[in-house]
N, CA, C and O atoms as a GROMACS GRO file, in nm:
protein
  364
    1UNK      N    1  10.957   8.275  11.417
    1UNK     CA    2  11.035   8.179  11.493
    1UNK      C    3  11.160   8.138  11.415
    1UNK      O    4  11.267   8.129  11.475
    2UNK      N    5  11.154   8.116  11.302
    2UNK     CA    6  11.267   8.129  11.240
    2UNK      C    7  11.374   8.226  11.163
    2UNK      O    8  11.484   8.219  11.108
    3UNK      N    9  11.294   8.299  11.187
    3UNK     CA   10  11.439   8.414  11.274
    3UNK      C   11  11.472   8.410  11.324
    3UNK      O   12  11.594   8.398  11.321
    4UNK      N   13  11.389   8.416  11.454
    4UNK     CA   14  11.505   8.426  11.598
    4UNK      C   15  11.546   8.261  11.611
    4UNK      O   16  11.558   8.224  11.728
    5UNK      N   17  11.568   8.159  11.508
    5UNK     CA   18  11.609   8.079  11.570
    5UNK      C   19  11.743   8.084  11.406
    5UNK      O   20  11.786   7.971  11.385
    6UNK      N   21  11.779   8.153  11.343
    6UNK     CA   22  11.850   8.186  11.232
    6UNK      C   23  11.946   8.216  11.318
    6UNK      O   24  12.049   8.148  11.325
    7UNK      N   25  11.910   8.388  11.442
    7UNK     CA   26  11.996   8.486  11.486
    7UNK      C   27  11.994   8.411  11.574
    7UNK      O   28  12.012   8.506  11.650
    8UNK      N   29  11.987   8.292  11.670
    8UNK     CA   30  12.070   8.245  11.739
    8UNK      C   31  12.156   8.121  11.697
    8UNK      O   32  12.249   8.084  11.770
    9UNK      N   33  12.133   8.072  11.607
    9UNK     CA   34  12.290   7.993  11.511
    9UNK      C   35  12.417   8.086  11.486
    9UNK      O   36  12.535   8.053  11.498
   10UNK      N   37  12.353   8.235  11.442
   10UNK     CA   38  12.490   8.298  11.390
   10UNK      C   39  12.514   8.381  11.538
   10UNK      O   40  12.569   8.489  11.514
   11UNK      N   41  12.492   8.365  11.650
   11UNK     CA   42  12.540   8.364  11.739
   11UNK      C   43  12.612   8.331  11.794
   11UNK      O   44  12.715   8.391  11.826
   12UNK      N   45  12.562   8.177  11.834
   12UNK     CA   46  12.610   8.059  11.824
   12UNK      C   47  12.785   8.041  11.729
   12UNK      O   48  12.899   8.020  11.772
   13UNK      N   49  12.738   8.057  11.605
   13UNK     CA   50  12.893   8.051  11.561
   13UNK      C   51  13.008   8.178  11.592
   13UNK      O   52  13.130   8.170  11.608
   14UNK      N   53  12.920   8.291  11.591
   14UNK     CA   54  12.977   8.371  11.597
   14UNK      C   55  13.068   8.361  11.779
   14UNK      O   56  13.186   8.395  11.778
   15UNK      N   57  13.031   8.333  11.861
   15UNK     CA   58  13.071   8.298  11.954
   15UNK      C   59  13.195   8.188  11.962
   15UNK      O   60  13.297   8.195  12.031
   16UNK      N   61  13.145   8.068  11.855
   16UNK     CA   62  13.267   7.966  11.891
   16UNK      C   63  13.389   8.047  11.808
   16UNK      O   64  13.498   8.049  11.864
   17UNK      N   65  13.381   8.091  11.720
   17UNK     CA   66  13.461   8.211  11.599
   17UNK      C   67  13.573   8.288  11.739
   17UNK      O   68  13.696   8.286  11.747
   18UNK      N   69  13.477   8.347  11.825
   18UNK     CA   70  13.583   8.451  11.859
   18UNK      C   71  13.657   8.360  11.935
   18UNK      O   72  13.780   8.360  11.932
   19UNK      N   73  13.562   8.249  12.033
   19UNK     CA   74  13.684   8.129  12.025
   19UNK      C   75  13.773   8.057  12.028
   19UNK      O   76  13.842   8.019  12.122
   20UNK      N   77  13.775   8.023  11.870
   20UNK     CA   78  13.903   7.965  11.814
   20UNK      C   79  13.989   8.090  11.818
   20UNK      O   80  14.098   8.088  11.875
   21UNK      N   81  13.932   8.216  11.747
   21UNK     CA   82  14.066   8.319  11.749
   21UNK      C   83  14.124   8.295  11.892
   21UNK      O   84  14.206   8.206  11.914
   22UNK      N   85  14.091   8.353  11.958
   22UNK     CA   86  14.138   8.359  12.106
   22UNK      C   87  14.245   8.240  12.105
   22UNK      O   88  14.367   8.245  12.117
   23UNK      N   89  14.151   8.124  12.084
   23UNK     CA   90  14.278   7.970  12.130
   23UNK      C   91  14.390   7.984  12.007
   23UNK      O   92  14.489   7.912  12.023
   24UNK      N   93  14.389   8.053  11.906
   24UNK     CA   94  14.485   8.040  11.819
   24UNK      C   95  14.436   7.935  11.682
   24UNK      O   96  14.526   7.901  11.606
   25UNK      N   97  14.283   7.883  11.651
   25UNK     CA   98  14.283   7.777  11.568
   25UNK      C   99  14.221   7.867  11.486
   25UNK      O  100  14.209   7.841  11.367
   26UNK      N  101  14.178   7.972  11.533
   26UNK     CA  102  14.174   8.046  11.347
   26UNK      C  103  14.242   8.170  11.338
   26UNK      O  104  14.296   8.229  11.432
   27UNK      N  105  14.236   8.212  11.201
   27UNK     CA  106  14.356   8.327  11.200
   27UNK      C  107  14.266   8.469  11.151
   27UNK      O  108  14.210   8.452  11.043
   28UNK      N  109  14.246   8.598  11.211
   28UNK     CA  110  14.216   8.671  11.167
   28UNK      C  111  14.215   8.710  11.018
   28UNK      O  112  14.117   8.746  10.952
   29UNK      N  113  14.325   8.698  10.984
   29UNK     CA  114  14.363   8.746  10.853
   29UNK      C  115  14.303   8.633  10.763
   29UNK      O  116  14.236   8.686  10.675
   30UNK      N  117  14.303   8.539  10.756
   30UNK     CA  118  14.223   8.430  10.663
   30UNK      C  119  14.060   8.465  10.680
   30UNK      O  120  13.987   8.470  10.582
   31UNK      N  121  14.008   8.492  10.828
   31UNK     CA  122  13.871   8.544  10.829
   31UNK      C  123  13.822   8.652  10.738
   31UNK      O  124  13.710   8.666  10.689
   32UNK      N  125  13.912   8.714  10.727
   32UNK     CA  126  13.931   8.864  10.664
   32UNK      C  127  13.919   8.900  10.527
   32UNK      O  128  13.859   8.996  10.479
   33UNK      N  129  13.998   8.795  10.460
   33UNK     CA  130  14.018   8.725  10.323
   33UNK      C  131  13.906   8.606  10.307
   33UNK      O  132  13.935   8.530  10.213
   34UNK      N  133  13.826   8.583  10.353
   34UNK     CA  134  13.730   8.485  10.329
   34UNK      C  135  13.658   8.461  10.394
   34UNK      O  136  13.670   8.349  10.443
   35UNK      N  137  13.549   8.538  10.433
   35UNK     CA  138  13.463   8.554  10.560
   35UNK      C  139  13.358   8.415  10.545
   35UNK      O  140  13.337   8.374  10.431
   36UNK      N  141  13.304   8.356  10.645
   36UNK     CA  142  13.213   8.267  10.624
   36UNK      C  143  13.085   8.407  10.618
   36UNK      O  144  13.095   8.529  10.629
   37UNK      N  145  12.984   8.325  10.597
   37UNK     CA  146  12.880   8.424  10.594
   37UNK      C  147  12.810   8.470  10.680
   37UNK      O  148  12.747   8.575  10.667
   38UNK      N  149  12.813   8.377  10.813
   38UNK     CA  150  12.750   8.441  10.952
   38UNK      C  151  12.828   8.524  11.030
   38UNK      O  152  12.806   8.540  11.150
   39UNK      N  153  12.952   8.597  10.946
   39UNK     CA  154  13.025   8.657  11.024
   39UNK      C  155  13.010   8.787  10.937
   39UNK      O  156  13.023   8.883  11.012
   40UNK      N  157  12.990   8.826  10.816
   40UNK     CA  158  12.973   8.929  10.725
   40UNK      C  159  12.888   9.049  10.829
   40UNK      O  160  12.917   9.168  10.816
   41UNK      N  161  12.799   9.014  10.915
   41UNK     CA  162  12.763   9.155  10.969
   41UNK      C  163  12.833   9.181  11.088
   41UNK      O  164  12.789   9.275  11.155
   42UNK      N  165  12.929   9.122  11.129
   42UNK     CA  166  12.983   9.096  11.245
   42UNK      C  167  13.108   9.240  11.248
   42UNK      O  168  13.200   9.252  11.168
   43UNK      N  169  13.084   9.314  11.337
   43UNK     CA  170  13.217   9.440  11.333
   43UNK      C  171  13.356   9.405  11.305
   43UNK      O  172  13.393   9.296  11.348
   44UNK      N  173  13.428   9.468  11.249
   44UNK     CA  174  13.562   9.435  11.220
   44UNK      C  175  13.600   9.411  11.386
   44UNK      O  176  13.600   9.305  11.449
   45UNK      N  177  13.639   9.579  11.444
   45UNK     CA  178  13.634   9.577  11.576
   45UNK      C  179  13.619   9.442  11.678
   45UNK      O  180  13.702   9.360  11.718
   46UNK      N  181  13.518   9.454  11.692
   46UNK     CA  182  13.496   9.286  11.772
   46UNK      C  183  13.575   9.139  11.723
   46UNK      O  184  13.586   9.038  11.791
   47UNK      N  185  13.610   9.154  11.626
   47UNK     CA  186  13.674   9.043  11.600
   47UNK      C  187  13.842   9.078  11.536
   47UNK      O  188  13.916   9.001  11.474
   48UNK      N  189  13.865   9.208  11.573
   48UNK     CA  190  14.027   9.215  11.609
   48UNK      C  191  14.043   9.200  11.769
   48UNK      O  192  14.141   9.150  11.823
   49UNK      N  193  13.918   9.257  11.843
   49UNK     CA  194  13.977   9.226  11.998
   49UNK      C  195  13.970   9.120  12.032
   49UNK      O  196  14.032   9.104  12.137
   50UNK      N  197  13.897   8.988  11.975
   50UNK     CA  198  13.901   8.880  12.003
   50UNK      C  199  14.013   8.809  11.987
   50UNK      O  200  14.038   8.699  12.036
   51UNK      N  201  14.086   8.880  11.910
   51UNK     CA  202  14.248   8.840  11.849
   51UNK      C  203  14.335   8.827  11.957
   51UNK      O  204  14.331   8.929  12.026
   52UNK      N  205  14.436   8.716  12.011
   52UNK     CA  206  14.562   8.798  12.101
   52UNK      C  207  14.564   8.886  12.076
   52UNK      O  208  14.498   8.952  11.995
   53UNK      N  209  14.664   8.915  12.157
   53UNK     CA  210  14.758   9.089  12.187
   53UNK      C  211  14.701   9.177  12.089
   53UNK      O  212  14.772   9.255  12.025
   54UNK      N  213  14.563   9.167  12.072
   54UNK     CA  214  14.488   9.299  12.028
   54UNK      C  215  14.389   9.329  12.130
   54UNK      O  216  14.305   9.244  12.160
   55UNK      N  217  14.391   9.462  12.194
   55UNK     CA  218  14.327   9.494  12.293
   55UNK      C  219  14.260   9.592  12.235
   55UNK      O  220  14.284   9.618  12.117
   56UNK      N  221  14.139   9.684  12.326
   56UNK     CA  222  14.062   9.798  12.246
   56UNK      C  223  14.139   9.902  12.163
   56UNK      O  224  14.141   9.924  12.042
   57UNK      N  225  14.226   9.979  12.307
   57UNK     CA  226  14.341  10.036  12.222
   57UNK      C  227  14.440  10.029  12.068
   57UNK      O  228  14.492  10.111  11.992
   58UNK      N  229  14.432   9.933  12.073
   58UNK     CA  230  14.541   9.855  11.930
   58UNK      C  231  14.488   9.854  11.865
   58UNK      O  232  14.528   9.903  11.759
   59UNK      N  233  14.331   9.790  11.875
   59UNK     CA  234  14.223   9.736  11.720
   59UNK      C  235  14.239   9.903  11.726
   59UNK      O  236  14.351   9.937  11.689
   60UNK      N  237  14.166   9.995  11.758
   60UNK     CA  238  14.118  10.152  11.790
   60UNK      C  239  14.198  10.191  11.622
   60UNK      O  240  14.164  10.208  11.505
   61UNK      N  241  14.357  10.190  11.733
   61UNK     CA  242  14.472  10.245  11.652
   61UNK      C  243  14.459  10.173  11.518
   61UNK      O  244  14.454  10.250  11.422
   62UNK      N  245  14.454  10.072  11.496
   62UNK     CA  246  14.457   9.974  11.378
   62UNK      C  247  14.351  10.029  11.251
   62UNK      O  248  14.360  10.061  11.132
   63UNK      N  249  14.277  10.020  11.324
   63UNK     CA  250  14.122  10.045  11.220
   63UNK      C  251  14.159  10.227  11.226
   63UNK      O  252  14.080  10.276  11.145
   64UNK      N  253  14.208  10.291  11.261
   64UNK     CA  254  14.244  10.450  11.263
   64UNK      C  255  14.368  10.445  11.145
   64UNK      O  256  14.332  10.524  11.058
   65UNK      N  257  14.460  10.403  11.118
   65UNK     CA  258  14.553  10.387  11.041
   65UNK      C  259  14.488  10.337  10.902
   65UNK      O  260  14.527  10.397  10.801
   66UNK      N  261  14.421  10.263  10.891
   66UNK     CA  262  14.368  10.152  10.777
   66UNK      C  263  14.262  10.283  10.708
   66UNK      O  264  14.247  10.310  10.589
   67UNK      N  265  14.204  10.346  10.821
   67UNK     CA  266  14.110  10.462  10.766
   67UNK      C  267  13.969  10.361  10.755
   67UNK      O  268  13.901  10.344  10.653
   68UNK      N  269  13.948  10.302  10.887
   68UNK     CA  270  13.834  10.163  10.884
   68UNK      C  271  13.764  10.253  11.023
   68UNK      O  272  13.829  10.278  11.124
   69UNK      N  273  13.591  10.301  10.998
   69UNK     CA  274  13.546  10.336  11.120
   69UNK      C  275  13.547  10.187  11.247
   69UNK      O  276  13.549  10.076  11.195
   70UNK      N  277  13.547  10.191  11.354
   70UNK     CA  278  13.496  10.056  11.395
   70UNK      C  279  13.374  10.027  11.422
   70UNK      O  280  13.349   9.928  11.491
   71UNK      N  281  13.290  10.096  11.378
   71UNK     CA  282  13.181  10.003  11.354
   71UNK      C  283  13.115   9.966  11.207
   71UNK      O  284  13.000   9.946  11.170
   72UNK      N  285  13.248   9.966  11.139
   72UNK     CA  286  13.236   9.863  11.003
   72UNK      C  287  13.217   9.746  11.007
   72UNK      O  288  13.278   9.692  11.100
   73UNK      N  289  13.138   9.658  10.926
   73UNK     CA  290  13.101   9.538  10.962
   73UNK      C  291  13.212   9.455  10.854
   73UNK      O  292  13.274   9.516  10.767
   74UNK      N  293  13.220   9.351  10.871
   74UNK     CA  294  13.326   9.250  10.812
   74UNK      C  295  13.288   9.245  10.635
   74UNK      O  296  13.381   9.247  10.555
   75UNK      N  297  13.181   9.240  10.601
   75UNK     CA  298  13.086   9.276  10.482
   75UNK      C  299  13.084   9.352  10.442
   75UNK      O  300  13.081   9.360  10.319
   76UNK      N  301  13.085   9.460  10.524
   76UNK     CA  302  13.156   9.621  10.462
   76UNK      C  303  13.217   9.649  10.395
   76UNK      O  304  13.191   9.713  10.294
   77UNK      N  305  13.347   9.598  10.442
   77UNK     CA  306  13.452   9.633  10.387
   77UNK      C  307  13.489   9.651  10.236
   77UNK      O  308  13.443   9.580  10.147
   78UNK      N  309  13.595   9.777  10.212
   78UNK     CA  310  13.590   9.731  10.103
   78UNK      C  311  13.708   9.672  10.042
   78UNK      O  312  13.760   9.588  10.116
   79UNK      N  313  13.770   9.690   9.928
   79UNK     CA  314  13.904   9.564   9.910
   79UNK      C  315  14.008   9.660   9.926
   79UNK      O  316  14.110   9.592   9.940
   80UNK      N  317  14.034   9.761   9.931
   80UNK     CA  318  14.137   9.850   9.997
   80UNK      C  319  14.149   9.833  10.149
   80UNK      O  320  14.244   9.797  10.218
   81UNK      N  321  14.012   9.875  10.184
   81UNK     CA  322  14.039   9.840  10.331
   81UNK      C  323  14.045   9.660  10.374
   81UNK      O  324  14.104   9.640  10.481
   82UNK      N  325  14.021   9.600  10.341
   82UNK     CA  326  14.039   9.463  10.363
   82UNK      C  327  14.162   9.409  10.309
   82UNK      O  328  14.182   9.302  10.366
   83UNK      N  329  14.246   9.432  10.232
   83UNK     CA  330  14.353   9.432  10.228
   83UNK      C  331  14.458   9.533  10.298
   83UNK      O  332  14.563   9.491  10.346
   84UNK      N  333  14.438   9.608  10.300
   84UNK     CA  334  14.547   9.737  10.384
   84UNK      C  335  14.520   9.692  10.516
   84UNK      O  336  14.618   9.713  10.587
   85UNK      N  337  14.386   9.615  10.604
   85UNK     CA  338  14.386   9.561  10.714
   85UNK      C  339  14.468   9.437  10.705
   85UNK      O  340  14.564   9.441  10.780
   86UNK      N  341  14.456   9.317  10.627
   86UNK     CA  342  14.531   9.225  10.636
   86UNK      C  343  14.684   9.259  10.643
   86UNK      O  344  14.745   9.200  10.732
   87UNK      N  345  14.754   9.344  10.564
   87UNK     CA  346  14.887   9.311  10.544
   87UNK      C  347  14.905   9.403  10.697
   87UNK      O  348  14.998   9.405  10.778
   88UNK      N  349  14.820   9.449  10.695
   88UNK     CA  350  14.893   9.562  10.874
   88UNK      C  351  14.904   9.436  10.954
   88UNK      O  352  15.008   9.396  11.006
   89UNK      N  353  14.761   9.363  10.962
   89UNK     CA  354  14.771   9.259  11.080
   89UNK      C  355  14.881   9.144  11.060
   89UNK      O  356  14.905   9.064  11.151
   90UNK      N  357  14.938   9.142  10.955
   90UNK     CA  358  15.059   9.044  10.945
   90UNK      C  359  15.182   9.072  10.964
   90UNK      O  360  15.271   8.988  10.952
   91UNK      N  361  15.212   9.239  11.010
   91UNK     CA  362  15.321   9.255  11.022
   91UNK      C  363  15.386   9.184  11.152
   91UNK      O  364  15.507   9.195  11.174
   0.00000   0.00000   0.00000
């Protein structure tokens, strides 16, 4: 029971997460650079499309350039790719 009541908190946040991205009160790139911890298994993917003007297509292309599969998890990453993703997403 407390598991499944663990995996529905990081649900739970993980939900208000994509969110704020969406409304603009958090910033990908700070997520990126400092993940909370209920977001570490969370796909890169899923939480670039949660981004504005990032649609499947774009994250696709994005994580294809960076040399990031998309179904890397945020925890994954490693500091090449987590940096070579940040400075892309800030251009």
């Amino acid at each position: 029971m407390r598991a499944l009541r663990r995996a529905n908190e990081i649900r739970s946040a993980r939900a208000q997460l994509k969110r704020d991205l969406k409304a603009g009160k958090s910033k990908i790139e700070t997520l990126l650079l400092d993940p909370p911890e209920y977001v570490l298994s969370a796909k890169v993917f899923d939480m670039i499309v949660a981004t504005p003007k990032y649609g499947r297509v774009k994250a696709n292309k994005i994580l294809g350039q960076c040399r990031i599969s998309p179904s890397k998890t945020i925890g994954g990453l490693s500091e090449r790719q987590r940096t070579e993703l940040v400075a892309f997403l800030r251009r």
